[in-house]
N, C-alpha and C positions, 0 to 999 in steps of 0.2 A: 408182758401182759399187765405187770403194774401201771403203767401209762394209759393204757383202754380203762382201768378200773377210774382212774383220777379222771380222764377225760368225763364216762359217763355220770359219775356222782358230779361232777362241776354242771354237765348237761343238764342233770336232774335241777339238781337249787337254780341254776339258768331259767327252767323252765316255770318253777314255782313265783320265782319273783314277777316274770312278765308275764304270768297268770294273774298276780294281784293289780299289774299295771293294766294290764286288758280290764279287768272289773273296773277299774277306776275309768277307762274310756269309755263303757258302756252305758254312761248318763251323757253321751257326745251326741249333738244336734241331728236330726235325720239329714239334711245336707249333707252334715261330714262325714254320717254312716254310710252315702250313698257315693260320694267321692272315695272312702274307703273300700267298700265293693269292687267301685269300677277299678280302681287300681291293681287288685288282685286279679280281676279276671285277666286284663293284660299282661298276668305275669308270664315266665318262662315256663316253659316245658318243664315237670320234678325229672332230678338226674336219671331216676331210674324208673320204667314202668316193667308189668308186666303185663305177659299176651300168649294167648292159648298155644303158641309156636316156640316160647323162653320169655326171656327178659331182652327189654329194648334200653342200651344207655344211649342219653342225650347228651351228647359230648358236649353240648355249647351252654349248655345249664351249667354247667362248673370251668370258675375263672381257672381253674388249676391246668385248665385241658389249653390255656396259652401258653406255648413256649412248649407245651412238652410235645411227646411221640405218640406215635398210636400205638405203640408199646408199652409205654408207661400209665396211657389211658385205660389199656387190658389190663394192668397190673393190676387195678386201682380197681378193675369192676367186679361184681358180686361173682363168686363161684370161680373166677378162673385164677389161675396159680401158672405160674414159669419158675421155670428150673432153668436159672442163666447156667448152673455147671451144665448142664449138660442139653441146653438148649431147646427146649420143647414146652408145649403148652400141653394145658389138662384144663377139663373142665366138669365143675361137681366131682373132683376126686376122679375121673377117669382121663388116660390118655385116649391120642385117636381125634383129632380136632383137625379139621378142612377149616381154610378161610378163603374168603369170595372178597370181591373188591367192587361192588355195585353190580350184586349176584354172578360176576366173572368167577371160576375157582381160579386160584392162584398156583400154578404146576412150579414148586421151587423146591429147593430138598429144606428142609424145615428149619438149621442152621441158616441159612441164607434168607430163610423167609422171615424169620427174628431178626436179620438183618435189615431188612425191606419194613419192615413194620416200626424199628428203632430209627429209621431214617426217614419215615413221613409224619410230617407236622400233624398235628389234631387240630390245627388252627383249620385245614381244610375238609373237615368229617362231621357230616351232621350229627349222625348216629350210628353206632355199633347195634347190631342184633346178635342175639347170643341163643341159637334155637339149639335147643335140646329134641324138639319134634318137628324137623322143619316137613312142607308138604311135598308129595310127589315128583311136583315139577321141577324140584332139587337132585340133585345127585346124590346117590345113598352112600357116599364117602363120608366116613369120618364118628367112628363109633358110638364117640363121645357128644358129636353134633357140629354144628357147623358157627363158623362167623362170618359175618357179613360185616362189612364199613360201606358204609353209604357217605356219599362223596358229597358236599353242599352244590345248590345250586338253585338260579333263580326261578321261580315263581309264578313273578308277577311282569307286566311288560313295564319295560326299563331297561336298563344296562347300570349293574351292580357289582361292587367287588371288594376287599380288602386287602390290606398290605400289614404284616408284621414283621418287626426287627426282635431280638433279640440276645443278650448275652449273659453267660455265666458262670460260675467257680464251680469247683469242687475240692477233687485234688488237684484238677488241673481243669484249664478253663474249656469253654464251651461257648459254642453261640451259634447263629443261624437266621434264615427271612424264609417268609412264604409267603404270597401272593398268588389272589386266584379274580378272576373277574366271570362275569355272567351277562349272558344279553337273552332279553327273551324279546321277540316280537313278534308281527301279526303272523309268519308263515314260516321265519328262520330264528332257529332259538342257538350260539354260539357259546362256547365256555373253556375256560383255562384257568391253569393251576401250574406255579411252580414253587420248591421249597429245597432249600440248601440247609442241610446241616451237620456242625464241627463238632465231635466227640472226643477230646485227649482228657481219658480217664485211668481206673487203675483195679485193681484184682488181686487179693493176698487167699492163698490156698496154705493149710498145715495141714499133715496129715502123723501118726503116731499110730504104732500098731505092730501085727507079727503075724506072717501064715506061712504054710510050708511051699519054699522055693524052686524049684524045678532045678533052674539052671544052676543053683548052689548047690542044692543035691538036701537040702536038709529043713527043718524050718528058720527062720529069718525075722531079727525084730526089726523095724523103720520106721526112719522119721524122714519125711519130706518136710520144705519150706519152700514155697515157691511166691515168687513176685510175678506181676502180669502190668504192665499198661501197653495200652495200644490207643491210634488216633484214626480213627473214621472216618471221612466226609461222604457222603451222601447226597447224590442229586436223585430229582422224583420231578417229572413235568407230566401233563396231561393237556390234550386238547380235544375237542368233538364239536359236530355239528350235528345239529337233527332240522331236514328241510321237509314242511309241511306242502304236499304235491299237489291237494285237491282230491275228492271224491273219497276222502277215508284214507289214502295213501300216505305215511311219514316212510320217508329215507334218513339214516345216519349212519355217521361215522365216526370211530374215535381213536386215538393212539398216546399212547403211555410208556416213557421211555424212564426208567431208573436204571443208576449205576451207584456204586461204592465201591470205598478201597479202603483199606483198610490196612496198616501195620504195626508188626507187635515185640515186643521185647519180654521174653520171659527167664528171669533167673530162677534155675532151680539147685537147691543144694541137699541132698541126702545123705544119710547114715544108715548103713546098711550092717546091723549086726549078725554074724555067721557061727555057725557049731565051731567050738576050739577058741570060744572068746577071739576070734578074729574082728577084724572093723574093716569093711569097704566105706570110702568115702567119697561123693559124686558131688562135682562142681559144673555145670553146664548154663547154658545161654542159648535159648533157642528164638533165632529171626524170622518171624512169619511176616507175609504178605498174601493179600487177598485183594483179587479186584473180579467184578461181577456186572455185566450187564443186564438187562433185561427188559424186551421190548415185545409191546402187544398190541394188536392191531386189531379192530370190531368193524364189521359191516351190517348193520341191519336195517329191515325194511318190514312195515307193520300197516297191516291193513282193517279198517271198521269199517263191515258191512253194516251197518245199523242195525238197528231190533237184538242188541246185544250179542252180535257174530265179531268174532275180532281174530287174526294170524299174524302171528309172527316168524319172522324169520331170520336168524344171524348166523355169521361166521366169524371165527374168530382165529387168531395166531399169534403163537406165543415164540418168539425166540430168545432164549439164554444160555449164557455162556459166565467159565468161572475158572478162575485162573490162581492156583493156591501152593507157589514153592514152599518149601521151607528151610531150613540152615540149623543143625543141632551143633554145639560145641562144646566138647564138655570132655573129661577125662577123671578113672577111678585109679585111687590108690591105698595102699592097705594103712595099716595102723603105722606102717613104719616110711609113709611116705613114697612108696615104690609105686609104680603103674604096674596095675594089673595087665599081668600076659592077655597079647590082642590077637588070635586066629583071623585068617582069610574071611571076607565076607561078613564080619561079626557088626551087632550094632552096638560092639563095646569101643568101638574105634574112637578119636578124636574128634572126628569129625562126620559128621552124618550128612547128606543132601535129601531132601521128600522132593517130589512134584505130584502136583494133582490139577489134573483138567477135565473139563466136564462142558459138554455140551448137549443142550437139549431143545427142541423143536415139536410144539404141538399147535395140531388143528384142530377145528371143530367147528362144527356145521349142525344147524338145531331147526326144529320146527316146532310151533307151538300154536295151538287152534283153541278157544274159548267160546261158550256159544250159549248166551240165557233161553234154556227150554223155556222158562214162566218167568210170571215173578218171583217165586222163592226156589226156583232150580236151576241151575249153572250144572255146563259140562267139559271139562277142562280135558285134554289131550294133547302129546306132543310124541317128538323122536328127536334122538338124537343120536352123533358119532362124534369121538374123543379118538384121532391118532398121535402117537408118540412116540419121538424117535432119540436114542440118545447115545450118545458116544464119550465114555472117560477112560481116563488114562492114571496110572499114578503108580510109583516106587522111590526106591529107598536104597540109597551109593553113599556107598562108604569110604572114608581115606585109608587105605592100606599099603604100608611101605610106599607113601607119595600120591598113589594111585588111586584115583576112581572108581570101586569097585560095586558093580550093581547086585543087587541082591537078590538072587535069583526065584525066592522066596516071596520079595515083596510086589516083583513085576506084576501089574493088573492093566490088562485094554480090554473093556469090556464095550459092547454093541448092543443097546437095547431095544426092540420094539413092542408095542403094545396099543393094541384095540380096542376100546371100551364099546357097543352096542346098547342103545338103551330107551326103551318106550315103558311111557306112563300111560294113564288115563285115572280120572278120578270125576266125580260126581259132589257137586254141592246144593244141599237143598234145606227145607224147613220142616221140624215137625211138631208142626201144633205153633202157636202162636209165639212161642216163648224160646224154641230150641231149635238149634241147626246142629247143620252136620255134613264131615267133609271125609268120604270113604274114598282114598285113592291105592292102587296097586303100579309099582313102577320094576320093570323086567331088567337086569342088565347082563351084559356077557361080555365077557373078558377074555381076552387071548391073550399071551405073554409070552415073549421067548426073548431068552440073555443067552449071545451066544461069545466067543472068544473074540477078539474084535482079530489078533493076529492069526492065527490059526483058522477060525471057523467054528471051533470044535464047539457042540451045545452044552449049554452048562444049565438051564433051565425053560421049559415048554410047560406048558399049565395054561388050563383053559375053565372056567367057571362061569358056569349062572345060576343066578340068584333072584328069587322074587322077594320085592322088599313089599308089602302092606303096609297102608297107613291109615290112620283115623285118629282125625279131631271132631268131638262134640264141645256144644255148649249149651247151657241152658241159662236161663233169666233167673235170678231171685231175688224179685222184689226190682225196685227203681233203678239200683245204682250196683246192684250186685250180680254175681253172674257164676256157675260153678262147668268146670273144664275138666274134659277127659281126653289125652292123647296115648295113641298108641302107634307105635315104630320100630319098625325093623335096619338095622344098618352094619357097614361094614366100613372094614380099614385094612386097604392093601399092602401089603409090603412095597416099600418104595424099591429102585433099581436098585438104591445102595444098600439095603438093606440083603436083599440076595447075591448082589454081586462077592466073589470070594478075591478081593483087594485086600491089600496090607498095606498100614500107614503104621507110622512110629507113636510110640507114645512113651515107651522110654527102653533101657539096653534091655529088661526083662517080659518087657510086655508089649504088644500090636494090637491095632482095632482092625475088624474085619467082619465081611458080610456071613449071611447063612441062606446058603442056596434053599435051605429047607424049609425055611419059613412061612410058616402057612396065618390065610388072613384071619381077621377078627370080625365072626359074625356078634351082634349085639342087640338084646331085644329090649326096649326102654315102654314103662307103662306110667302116665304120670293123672294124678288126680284132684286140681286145684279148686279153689274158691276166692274171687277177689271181692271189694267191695271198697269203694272211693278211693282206689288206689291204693289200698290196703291189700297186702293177697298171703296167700298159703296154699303149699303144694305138697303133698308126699308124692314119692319118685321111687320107682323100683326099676330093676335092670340086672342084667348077664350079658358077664362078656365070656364069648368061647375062645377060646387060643388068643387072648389079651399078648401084646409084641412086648418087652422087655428088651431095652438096648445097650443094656450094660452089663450083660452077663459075664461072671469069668470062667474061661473052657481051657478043656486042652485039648493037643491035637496029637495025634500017633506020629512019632520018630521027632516031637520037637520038645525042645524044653520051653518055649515059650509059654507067658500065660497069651490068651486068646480072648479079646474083649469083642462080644458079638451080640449079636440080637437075638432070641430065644423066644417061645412060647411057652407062655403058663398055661396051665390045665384051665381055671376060668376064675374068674372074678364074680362076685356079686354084691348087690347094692341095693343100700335099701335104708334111702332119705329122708330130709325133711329139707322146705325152704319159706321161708320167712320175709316179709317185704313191709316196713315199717314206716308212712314216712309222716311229719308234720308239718303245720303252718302255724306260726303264734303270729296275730296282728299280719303287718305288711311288709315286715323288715325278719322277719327270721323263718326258715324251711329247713328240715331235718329229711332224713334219708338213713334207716338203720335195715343192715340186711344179715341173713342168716342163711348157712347150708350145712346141712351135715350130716349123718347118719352111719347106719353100720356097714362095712365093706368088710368082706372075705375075699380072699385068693390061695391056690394051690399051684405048687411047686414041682411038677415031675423031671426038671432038667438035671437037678444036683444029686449028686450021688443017695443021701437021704432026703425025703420028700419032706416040703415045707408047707404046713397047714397058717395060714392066720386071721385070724379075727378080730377089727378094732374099730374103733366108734374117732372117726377124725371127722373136724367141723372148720368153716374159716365165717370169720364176720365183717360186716365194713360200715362206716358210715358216711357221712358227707353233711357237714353243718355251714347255713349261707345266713351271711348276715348284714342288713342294708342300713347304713350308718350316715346320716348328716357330710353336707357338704358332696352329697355324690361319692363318697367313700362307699368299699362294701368290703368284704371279709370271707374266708371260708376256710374250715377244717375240714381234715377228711384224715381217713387210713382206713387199715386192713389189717387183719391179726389170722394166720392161719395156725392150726394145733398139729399135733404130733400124727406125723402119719409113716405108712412100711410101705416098702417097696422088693419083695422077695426075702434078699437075707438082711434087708437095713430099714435103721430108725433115724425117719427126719424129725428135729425138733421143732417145736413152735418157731414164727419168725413173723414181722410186720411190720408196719410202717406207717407212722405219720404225719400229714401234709399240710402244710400253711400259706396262706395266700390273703395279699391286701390288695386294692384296684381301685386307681379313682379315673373318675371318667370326666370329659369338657368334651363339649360339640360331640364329634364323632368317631374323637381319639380316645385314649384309653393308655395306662403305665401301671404295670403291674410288677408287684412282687412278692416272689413265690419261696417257699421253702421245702424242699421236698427232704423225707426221713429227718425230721426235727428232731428224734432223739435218737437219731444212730442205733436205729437196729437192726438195720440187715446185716445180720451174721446169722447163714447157713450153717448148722452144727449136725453129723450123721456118723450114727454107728453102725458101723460093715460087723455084720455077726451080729446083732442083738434078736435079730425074726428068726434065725437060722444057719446053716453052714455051707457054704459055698464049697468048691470041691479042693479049694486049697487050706480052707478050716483060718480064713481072713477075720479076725478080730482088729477094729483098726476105729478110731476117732478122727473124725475129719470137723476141719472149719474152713469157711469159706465166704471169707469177707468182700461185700460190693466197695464202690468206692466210698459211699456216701456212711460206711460204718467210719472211716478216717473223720469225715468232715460231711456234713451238710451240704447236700446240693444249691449254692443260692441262685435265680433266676431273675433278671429285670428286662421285661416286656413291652416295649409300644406299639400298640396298632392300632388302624385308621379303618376307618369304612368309607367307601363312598357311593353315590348310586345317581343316576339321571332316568329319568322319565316320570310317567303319572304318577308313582307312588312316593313322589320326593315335593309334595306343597310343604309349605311350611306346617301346617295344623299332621299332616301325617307326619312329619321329620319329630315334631315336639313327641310325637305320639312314640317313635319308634327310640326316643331317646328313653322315655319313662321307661319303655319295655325292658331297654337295655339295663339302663336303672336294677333293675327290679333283681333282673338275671345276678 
């Protein structure tokens, strides 16, 4: 937090002094005041707006968003937060987050989808939307709200495109290219995108602590230390066409094929202290491998009746598949050197084997109709159907006396299918001169059933509907000002694996596994802003009912394991603020200061005693651009999130910030970036500080990214290139300055 304190007091005196230089240009010729104007208005989109729906980030407003992922893009933007331990996003403090890919949802198990997002370039993303009240015609998935990436493309008629290379260090190196082109013409508009990239990086886990053991019989103190690198690669390609037919009619298509692999080396070494001053001692090595495809296919076809009548109509399909062994090696022995005695079947063996596979398959099929009653009334309706079909597999073999021995405990085939049903309608209109208004209600029904993929046998049937209501107003205040009222109802399903009853290894005392019982998360959000020249403020209220927690620890009748599963809390509540700050000094510098944060409660009724808590967590960010002589240009940025609870644990603060120089010639560009300049991603959390889990876990964790060892460094070259009308020379000068400016 000292470094945000240095940064802003440096911004401050920053801003004082070319406060005095601006006064000193203000006796500057009306000419040069009027060259100074038009240069501003050509500038870039500010990184961040907002809009009665969320917040919109303009990924290409900041040089930082070369080279990196749209992973690191999210990291970086107002209000969201990732948990690499345990792989999920949150947004404003709540889980429950849907992401769309050019309004596609993205059907991936959420581990894989942070996969997917760490391996697409932001070199190819115009802009991130980040709606906390998106409208009807969205899917009411995702409690916390939804993301959207919108994918660039061209415009204007021509054929346009870019190409970047890039490479990097950390603890270990890095690199990658993306290129994308675009054609727009009179009747067929063409576009592609492809992007490769290499992640050999690294992951330090400690953890120190004591709760009572099962399988020991007693309570137990320990220490883990665990090391992690693993290397990535990453392919993501896109192409589509949209053909203009005549008479109102557009036909497209598109398809979108990513894969990754991924493999990993982790050392972990324990001390396991036992009643009778005994010592167990654990030495292990566990080889992961993960490789993942995933490919989606769009058909649509859109029709303009004129006089404001418009339908559309698409289908879509998803196919993914995931393929995840794994190899434990490791052996215990007491204080005196001896191996611990190894029973039949035990995961105390030498040697362990996982497998995990997963296969999944969705379609869907939409309709969508628009139709301006007047001039200030629109009437929006559509239907749609979501099927999904899905089939994994996965257990846990053991070495015993030579032998392979499967775990009869850990076997999982499970077979999923599920139905989604779902009709909106909403209405948009004006009232009075100054204020509109967008009442929409969207229906959905769900059917569900997991059944034994070997057997048959049912393990879950569950059927629900739900009406979600929506409503955004606005009103005018004044020229440039505008004040916002939304209101939404939403929900977050239990994913398959989240019900499915699968056992994976996590180490000899403990297992992750689903919870048949797990019921979803209805969520009702009320938010009520005011903006003004891009200045805004919002308080936010919200409740989540049966909010999903994924890392509960349980136990199970006749085992001694612990049981690491997904559970429901009794509910959550919320109750915000959010903040949007931005400047411009002269034509060479533009700030970006954002703010969220408020009071949040949650209740506990899964643990033996019930946990009540109540705490005020806030995260803040900024983004400073700075346009420097010679076509140089500059930018800072970071992010500082505060101490927040999650059941029986306390996350510490944590942040990071960002450095980046870029000089531009023609229509190339070489940039270098610095991501976490002072090494502070260190994850630090206390198990038992909010409460007591049922094994009474007091314990200190840390949990180091790579870039706490060293500084991510980055160097960047990319090119633009473009043909047709919009490429004269007097427009290319044009499109330089803009770039300039960016």
């Amino acid at each position: 937090m000292k470094h945000f304190v240095l940064l802003i007091l440096l911004s401050a005196l920053s801003r004082f002094v070319a406060g005095q230089v601006r006064g000193q240009s203000d006796t500057a010729s009306p000419a040069s005041a009027r060259q100074l104007k038009e240069i501003i208005i050509r500038g870039a989109k500010p990184p961040v707006q907002s809009s009665i729906t969320g917040t919109v980030v303009n990924v290409q407003s900041s040089m930082l968003s070369r080279g990196s992922s749209v992973l690191d893009v999210l990291e970086r933007s107002p209000g969201v937060a990732l948990d690499h331990r345990n792989n999920s996003i949150s947004l404003n403090g709540r889980s429950g987050v849907t992401v769309m890919i050019d309004g596609k949802l993205v059907h991936m198990p959420e581990e894989e989808l942070l996969s997917l997002l760490s391996g697409m370039s932001a070199d190819n993303v115009e802009k991130i939307e980040l709606m906390t009240a998106p409208p009807s015609r969205y899917d009411a998935s995702g409690s916390a709200g939804m993301i959207n990436i919108v994918m660039k493309k061209n415009k204007q008629l021509g054929t346009t495109g870019s190409l970047s290379l890039y490479g990097g260090y950390g603890w270990w190196e890095k690199g990658g290219a993306s290129a994308n082109i675009d054609h727009h013409g009179g009747r067929t508009d063409w576009y592609g995108s492809y992007s490769y990239q290499h992640d050999h990086t690294y992951g330090g886990f400690l953890a120190a602590g004591s709760s009572f053991n099962p399988a020991i019989g007693g309570p137990a103190g320990f220490v883990f230390h665990d090391t992690n690198s693993w290397v990535s690669n990453n392919h993501n390609l896109l192409a589509g066409l949209d053909r203009r037919l005549g008479r109102g009619w557009v036909a497209g298509a598109s398809v979108s094929y990513s894969n990754s692999t991924t493999n990993s080396v982790t050392h972990n070494r324990g001390i396991y202290t036992i009643p009778a001053d005994s010592v167990l001692l654990f030495n292990g090595v566990i080889h992961g491998h993960s490789h993942w495809d995933n490919l989606v296919a769009s058909l649509t076809v859109d029709k303009d009746f004129g006089k404001g009548g418009k339908l559309g109509l698409g289908v879509d399909w998803l196919d993914y598949s995931n393929n995840r062994p794994s190899t434990v090696l490791g052996n215990f022995v007491d204080g005196h050197g001896e191996l611990v005695g190894i029973t039949n079947d035990s995961l105390f063996a030498s040697a362990n084997k996982g497998y995990s596979e997963t296969k999944i398959g969705v379609g869907v099929i939409r309709a969508d109709y628009s139709r301006e009653l007047s001039k200030r009334w629109r009437l929006e309706a559509g239907v749609k159907e979501d099927h999904t079909q899905s089939r994994s597999g996965s257990g846990i073999e053991s070495l015993i006396d030579g032998n392979w021995v499967v775990s009869a405990a850990s076997m999982n085939a499970i077979r999923m299918r599920e139905d989604i049903a779902a009709g909106y309608a909403s209405i948009h209109g004006g009232l009075g001169e100054f204020a509109t208004f967008d009442l929409g209600l969207r229906y959905e029904y769900s059917a569900t059933r997991l059944d034994d993929a070997v057997t048959g046998a049912p393990i879950v049937r569950r059927r629900l509907g739900v009406l979600f209501p929506n409503l955004l107003l606005t009103r005018k205040a004044g020229e440039q000002g505008q004040w916002q009222l939304s209101f939404s109802r939403r929900i977050t399903r239990p994913s398959y694996k989240d019900l499915s009853s699968f056992v994976s290894y996590n180490d000899p005392f403990s297992v992750f596994t689903g919870n048949p019982l797990l019921q979803p998360t209805i969520t009702s959000n009320v938010k009520v802003g005011y903006s003004w020249k891009g200045y805004s403020a919002a308080l936010l209220a919200g409740r989540d009912d049966a909010p999903i927690f994924r890392g509960a620890l349980t136990t199970q009748p006749g085992s001694t394991l612990v049981y690491i599963r997904p559970e429901n809390l009794s509910y959550q509540n919320n109750l915000g603020f959010e903040l949007t700050l931005p400047f411009t000094i002269g034509n060479w510098w533009t700030m970006s200061y954002g703010f969220t944060g408020g009071w949040r409660q949650y209740e506990v009724r899964y643990t033996k005693i019930p946990i009540e808590k109540t705490w005020f967590g806030y995260s803040v960010n900024f983004q400073e651009s700075f346009r420097l002589p010679a076509r140089f240009s500059a930018e800072l940025s970071g992010w500082y999130r505060g101490i927040s609870y999650d059941v029986t644990n306390r996350d510490r603060g944590v942040g990071e910030v960002n450095l980046g120089v870029k000089k531009e010639w023609g229509k190339g560009s070489l940039q270098f970036t610095v991501t976490d300049l002072f090494r502070m991603m260190n994850f630090k959390t206390g198990i038992g500080a909010a409460g007591r889990d049922d094994f009474d876990t007091h314990a200190y964790i840390s949990w180091d990214s790579e870039s706490r060892r060293f500084p991510v460094l980055r160097l960047t070259y990319s090119r633009s290139f473009g043909v047709g009308p919009g490429t004269s020379a007097k427009a290319e000068r044009a499109g330089e300055e803009k770039e300039r400016i960016k």
